[in-house]
Each structure stands twice: as structure tokens, then as C-alpha cells.
Phi, psi and omega in degrees: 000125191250228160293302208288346209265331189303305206272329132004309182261356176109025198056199194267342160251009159284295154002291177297322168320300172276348163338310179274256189000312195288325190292299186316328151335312206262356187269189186264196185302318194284308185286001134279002140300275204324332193295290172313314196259358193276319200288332200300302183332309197254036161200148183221148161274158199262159161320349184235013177065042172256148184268120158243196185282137160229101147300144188233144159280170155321295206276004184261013168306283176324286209285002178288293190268347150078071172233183161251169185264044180235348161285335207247354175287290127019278197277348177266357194268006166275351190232359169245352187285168221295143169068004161224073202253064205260305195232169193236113027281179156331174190269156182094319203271106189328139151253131182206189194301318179295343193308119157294118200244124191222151196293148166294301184217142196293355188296346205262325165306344197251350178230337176286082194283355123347321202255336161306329156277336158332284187318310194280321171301321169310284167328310182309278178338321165291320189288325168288351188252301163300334200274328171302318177298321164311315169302336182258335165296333193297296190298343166279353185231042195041015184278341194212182175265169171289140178313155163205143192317145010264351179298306176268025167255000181261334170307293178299331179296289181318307228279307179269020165243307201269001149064040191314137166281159160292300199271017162264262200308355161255017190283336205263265185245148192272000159261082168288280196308327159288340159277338181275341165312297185298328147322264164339302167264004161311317172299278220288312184321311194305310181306300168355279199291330187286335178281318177286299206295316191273345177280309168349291180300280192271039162257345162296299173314323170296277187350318162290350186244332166299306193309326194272344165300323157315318179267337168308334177304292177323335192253337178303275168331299135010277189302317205273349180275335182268343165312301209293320164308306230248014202229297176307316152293341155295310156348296202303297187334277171311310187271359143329276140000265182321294192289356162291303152354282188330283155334290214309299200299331198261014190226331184272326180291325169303317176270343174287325197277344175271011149302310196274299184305345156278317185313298174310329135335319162285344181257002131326331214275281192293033185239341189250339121358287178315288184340290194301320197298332182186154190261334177291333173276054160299302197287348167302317190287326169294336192258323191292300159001295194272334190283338155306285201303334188298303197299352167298321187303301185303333196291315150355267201312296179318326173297304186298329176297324159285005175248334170290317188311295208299324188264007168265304210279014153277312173273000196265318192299326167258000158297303213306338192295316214274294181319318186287325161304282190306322155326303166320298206309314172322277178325331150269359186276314193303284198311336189300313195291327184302317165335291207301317162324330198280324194275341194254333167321274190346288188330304157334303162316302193307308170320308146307329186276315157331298185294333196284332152316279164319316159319276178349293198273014193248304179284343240246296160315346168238055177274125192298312206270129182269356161300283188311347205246346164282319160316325177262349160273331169297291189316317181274018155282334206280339183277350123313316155271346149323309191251031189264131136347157202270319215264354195267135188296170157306143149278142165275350187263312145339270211299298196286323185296332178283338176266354149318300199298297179305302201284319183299333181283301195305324187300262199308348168280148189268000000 
């Protein structure tokens, strides 16, 4: 075995590396868990953010990762076995609950990058842990409030990924139940108010679907006063008509009656004719005479019936005038109101649309993927200013999800 064979395998710290890599390898899934919280346990950062040692017992391994200790017996004998001297004790020496179980040489935090990435998860997960714990002591002693997004939702994000025991957190700190008490109702405080803000909303939105039932009415109403304008106007229309008629009938009697009055007038003529012509047609000329006069009488009385015909078909003409102004006056009242319907639709729409926005930017929190949940706050900022009134304030929920949305892009440009 020469140099070349050294670097073939990767020198001596790629070497140790895969060393550890074959034992892990080789376990099965759930005991690649077990693994992963077994090294979290036995390795911590130092004050100079260097990975040192922590001996752990056995049982308190188990109860850490909330296996049993005959699972974690299994996985420390893969990393102790012959030619493979990773943990600590040695291979041969009996194990049990009491056992101290220790890193061989810290040198293995420093070339085994699988346990360096533990390690820096591990610190995060503690550092998420004190700080909740502070926060809940802060809040047992009135200094501070219950968490509120985005702190508790990065809170909760830990809580389900890394799933902490009592005796991993009292590893930190010794008020566990309390923090996770605090924790819980920061959550159910959180839920509350997200529950009162949807009852809010969609007590608003019916209120927006009564009004608009309310103006669909009103557009109802509307229509059947411009049906009823336009029913009238046709009336109007019609006695118009008729009084034109009228006129026409009260204009052929008038000339008929100056017809019958020229006749009398001619038999006037030849009745005083008779007269001078012979004495004997007197009494012919006497008959002819009253027979003038009846018919003058009648054509009078026809003069009068066409001047009376003319002043019904003169009032009949302002009535039709009178219908017809009202009707317009209907027909604009009708188009004002339909306006207005049309505007208070809008309004409405506009209103729906808002709320739908604001939903958007409500669920959008509780989205896991901070990619997703800024996409989905932005679209309901821009779908929200799309449809906001010049006059309507800023949503604090619109906003904070788009400066959420903001904050989450600048965090990820590099």
C-alpha cells in the first residue's frame, strides 16, 4: 500500500467520513431517525461555535428520541463494532440504561459532514427553544404577550419538525411544560382571533349579498316603472291618434254643415225668386221658405257639433300632450334608478372581490412553503388594489401578507 492507494480512499478525512457514512447506511429508515436525534444528543456548539462532546446515557438517549432502549442499543452497536470504533464504550462492553454513550473523537464532528449538518440543526432547534422559553417565562411574569405570526408560525413549524420530549428541553431549559403550555395557547389565541376575523368576514359579505339583493330588487322595481312609462306611452300615443281622428271628423262636419248653408242660402234665393215670379207660389215659396230655415237651423246646430267635436278633439290633444311629458318624466326616473342599481351592483362586486382578497392574503399564512405563501400574498395584494375604492383605508391583513411577501423575496435574494 503506497500514496496513491492514501488518496484513493480520500486521505484519512474523507476516510472517516465514509466510514460513518457505511455505518448509517447500512441502517434501516425509522433507525436512521433514531440516529440522527442519537448524535444530536452527544454533540453541542462550544462558545467559539465548535462541536464538542456531550456524554449522554443510554436511557436517556431513548427517552430523548422516544424509542426504546434496545432500539438505540442497535444503532450504537453499528457504530461500535469491530473496525469500526465511531462511539463510545468500546465494542464487547455491556449496555444498558446507565451506559454513558460518547463521540470516540471529536475530530469526527469536524470531517463527518452528515454530523455537522446535525449539529448546526441541532443549535438552531435549541436557539428556537430558548427563545420560546424566554418568551414564556417573560409572559408568566406579564413582561411580555402570547407569540403572534410570523414567530409563531416558525415556532410551530419547530414544534412539527423537530417533535422536542421533556427530556430533550430540559436538556436547555427546565421549564418544558411550560413552554410548550405557552406555545399551545399562543396557538389556540391565534386560532380565536382567525376565527372572530372569518366570522367578521362573512358577516360582512352576507350584508353585501343582502344589499345587493336589495338593489336587484330596486332594478326590479325599475324595470317594471320603465315597462309601465313605456305602456303609458303607448296610450298616450294612441289618444293622440283618436284625437287627430277626431279633429279630421270635426273638420268633414264643419264643411258639410258649410255645404248645407250654401244650400240654404240657395233656396233662399229661389224661394224669393218664386216669390217675385208668381203669387201663386206663395204658398209653395212659404214651404220652401221654413224649409230654408229649418235647414239654416240645422246647419247652426252642425256648426255647433263641429266646434264642440273640435274642443274635445282640442282636449283630447292635451290630455295626449300631458301623457306624453309624463311618461318621459317615468322613463327618466326609471333610467336614473336603473343607474343607480347598476352602481350599487358594482359596488357590491367590487366589495366581493376585496373580501376574496383579503381571504387570500389570510390563507396565505398558513401556508408551510414561504415560496407559496408569498405568491399567494402578492396575488391578493395585487387582486385586492385592483378592486379597492380610492376612499376605502388600507387592510392590515393585504398589507402585512405583501410586506411579509417583501420581506420573504429580499430574505432569499442573495
Amino acid at each position: 500500500m503506497d500514496l496513491r492507494h492514501y488518496n484513493a480512499i480520500g486521505t484519512l478525512r474523507e476516510a472517516l467520513s465514509q466510514h460513518a457514512n457505511e455505518a448509517y447506511d447500512s441502517l434501516s429508515k425509522r433507525e436512521k431517525q433514531i440516529c440522527e436525534a442519537m448524535f444530536k444528543a452527544l454533540t453541542e456548539k462550544g462558545s467559539e461555535n465548535q462541536g464538542i462532546r456531550r456524554p449522554t446515557k443510554l436511557g436517556t438517549i431513548a427517552a430523548i428520541a422516544g424509542v426504546s432502549e434496545e432500539e438505540v442499543i442497535r444503532i450504537v452497536e453499528k457504530f461500535r463494532e469491530p473496525g469500526r470504533t465511531l462511539l463510545m464504550p468500546p465494542y464487547g462492553v455491556q449496555l444498558n440504561s446507565d451506559t454513558v454513550i460518547d463521540i470516540s473523537h471529536e475530530s469526527l464532528m469536524r470531517i463527518w459532514i452528515r454530523l455537522k449538518t446535525w449539529l448546526d440543526e441541532e443549535s438552531k432547534s435549541a436557539d428556537m427553544y430558548l427563545k420560546l422559553a424566554e418568551a414564556a417565562e417573560r409572559y408568566q411574569l406579564g413582561r411580555a404577550g402570547l407569540w403572534k405570526m410570523p414567530d409563531l408560525q416558525l415556532a410551530l413549524n419547530w414544534q412539527e419538525e423537530n417533535k422536542p420530549t421533556i427530556v430533550w428541553g430540559q436538556r436547555y431549559n427546565i421549564a418544558f411544560e411550560r413552554t410548550m403550555v405557552f406555545l399551545e395557547t399562543s396557538t389556540r389565541a391565534y386560532q380565536t382571533e382567525q376565527r372572530n376575523k372569518e366570522f367578521l368576514e362573512k358577516r360582512a359579505i352576507k350584508r353585501a349579498r343582502v344589499m345587493a339583493l336589495i338593489l336587484a330588487a330596486a332594478a326590479l322595481i325599475s324595470l317594471f316603472f320603465l315597462v309601465y312609462s313605456y305602456i303609458n306611452l303607448l296610450e298616450s300615443e294612441k289618444q293622440t291618434a283618436l284625437a287627430i281622428e277626431a279633429q279630421a271628423e270635426a273638420d268633414r262636419n264643419a264643411e258639410r254643415a258649410n255645404e248645407q248653408a250654401a244650400e240654404a242660402l240657395r233656396q233662399t234665393a229661389l224661394a224669393q225668386e218664386a216669390q217675385k215670379a208668381t203669387q201663386v207660389a206663395l204658398e209653395d215659396a212659404e214651404a220652401a221658405r221654413k224649409q230654408a230655415d229649418e235647414n239654416a237651423a240645422e246647419a247652426t246646430r252642425q256648426a255647433e257639433v263641429a266646434r264642440l267635436a273640435q274642443l274635445r278633439a282640442e282636449s283630447a290633444q292635451k290630455q295626449a300632450d300631458e301623457n306624453a311629458a309624463e311618461a318621459t318624466r317615468q322613463a327618466e326616473v326609471a333610467r336614473l334608478a336603473q343607474a343607480d342599481a347598476v352602481k350599487a351592483q358594482e359596488n357590491a362586486e367590487r366589495l366581493r372581490f376585496q373580501a376574496i382578497a383579503q381571504s387570500m392574503a389570510i390563507k396565505s399564512t398558513h401556508q408551510r412553503d414561504e415560496q407559496t405563501q408569498g405568491l399567494v400574498a402578492m396575488q391578493a395584494f395585487k387582486f385586492y388594489e385592483e378592486y379597492r375604492a380610492d376612499d376605502k383605508p388600507l387592510n392590515s391583513d393585504i398589507y402585512g401578507g405583501y410586506l411579509r411577501s417583501y420581506a420573504n423575496a429580499l430574505w432569499e435574494t442573495p
